[in-house]
N, C-alpha and C positions, 0 to 999 in steps of 0.2 A: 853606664854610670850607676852605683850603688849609694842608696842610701843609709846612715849610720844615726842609731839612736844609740844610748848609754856612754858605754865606757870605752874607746877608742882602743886603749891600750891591752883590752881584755879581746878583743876582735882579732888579733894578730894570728890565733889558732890553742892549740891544746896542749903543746908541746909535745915532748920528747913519750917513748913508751906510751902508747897511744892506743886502748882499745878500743876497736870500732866494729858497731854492730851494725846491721845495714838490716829492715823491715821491709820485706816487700810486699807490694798492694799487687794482689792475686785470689787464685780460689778459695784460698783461707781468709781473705780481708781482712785487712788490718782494724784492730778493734780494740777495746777497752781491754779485753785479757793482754793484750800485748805491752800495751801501757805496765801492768803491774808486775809483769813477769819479766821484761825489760827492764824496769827498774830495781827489782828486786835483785837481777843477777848484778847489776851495775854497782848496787849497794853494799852486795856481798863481797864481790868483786876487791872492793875499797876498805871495806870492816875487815875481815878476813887479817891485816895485816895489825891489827888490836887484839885480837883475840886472849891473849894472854891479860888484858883488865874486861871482864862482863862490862861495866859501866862504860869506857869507852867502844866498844865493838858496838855495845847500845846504839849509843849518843851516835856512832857516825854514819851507822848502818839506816839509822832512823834516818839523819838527816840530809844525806847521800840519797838517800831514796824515796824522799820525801820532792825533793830538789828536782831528780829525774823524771820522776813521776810525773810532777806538774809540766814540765817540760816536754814530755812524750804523749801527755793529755792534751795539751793545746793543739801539738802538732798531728795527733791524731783527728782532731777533732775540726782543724781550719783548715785541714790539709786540700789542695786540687792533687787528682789524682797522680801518685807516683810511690817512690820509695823513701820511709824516711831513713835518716842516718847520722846516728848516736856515736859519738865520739866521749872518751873519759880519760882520764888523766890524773895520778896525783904525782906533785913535785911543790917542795918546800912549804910542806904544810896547809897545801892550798888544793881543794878537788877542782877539776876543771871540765867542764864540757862543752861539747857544742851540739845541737838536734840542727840537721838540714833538711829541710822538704820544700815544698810546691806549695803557695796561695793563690787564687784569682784573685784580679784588681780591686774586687769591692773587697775581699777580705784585708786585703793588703793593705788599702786605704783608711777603712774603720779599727786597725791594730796601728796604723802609724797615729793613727788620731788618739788614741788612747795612749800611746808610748809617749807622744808630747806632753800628753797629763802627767804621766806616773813619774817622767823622766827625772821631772823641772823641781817637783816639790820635797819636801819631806815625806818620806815613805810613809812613817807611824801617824802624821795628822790624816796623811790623804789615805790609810786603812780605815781610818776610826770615820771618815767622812763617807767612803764609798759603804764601811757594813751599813751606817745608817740611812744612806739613799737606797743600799737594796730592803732594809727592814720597811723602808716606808713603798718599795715599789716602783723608784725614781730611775732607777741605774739600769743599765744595757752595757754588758761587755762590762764587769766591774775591773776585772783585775786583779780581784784579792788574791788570790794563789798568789800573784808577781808581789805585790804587796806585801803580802804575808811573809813572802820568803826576804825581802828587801828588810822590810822591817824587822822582824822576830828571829831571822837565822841568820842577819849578815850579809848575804847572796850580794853581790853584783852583775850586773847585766849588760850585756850588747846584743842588739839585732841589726843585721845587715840586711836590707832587702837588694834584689839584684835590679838588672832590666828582663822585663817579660820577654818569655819567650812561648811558643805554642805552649808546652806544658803549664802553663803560668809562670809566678812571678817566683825568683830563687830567695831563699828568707833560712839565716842561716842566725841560728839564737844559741850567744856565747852566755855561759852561766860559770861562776864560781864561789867557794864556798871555802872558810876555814876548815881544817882538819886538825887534830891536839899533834903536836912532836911526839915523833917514838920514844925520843931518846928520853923526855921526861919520865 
């Protein structure tokens, strides 16, 4: 049995043309550089195809890899040991991802419990509520990345968490994002 927070319909997968990088947990360890250099190629990957306007290659390559980033960060960071894997996509104006990796139960459970907050509300009240519970020291597990991105760039969200297995628990996080038409 899986369970589904966000957006149902953004869960289905990544579509068509589908790059996929796969990180593995080994003698290098996966770590914070991998996070940026991961997303960094994912971003260019995606801009690369603006190139002919600076300001959009900017704008997408920023938020392409802004988007990724956080998403490679979390998974780096909650991850039970394994491989994660980065999936990207663009089709009709829309970037699409998905990060798959490994949580244990406590993690799994304290990110479900947060995903019922973040899910349910308005994004921009419940950003401006969670910076000021971390300014005063109140907050654990804020969420403002997810927030941030919900709020301020659009982003929609799905996580699926799977059933545990030895490795932990499968937690597969669907993300997408506008992109400007070429044809404009």
């Amino acid at each position: 049995m899986t369970t589904l927070y966000g957006l149902e319909d953004l869960a289905i997968g990544t579509g068509e043309n589908v790059a996929k990088l796969r990180l593995f947990d080994g003698p290098l360890d996966l770590g914070w550089k991998h996070c940026a250099m991961t997303s960094d190629f994912v971003a260019e990957f995606v801009a690369l195809r603006y190139r002919a306007s600076r300001n959009l290659y900017k704008e997408v390559r920023h938020n392409v890899g802004y988007l990724t980033n956080e998403l490679v960060e979390n998974a780096v960071k909650f991850r039970a040991s394994g491989e994660i894997v980065v999936e990207a996509s663009v089709a009709d104006n829309t970037f699409r991802t998905k990060v798959s990796n490994f949580v244990d139960k406590e993690t799994a459970e304290r990110f479900q419990h947060l995903l019922s907050e973040i899910t349910t509300g308005d994004p921009g009240e419940l950003l401006i509520s969670r910076i000021e519970a971390n300014a005063t020291g109140a907050a654990a597990g804020s969420g403002l990345g997810l927030l941030t991105l919900m709020s301020d760039y659009g982003a929609h969200f799905a996580w699926v968490f799977g059933t545990g297995e030895q490795e932990g628990i499968p937690l597969e996080t669907y993300a997408s994002i506008a992109v400007p038409d070429l044809s404009a």
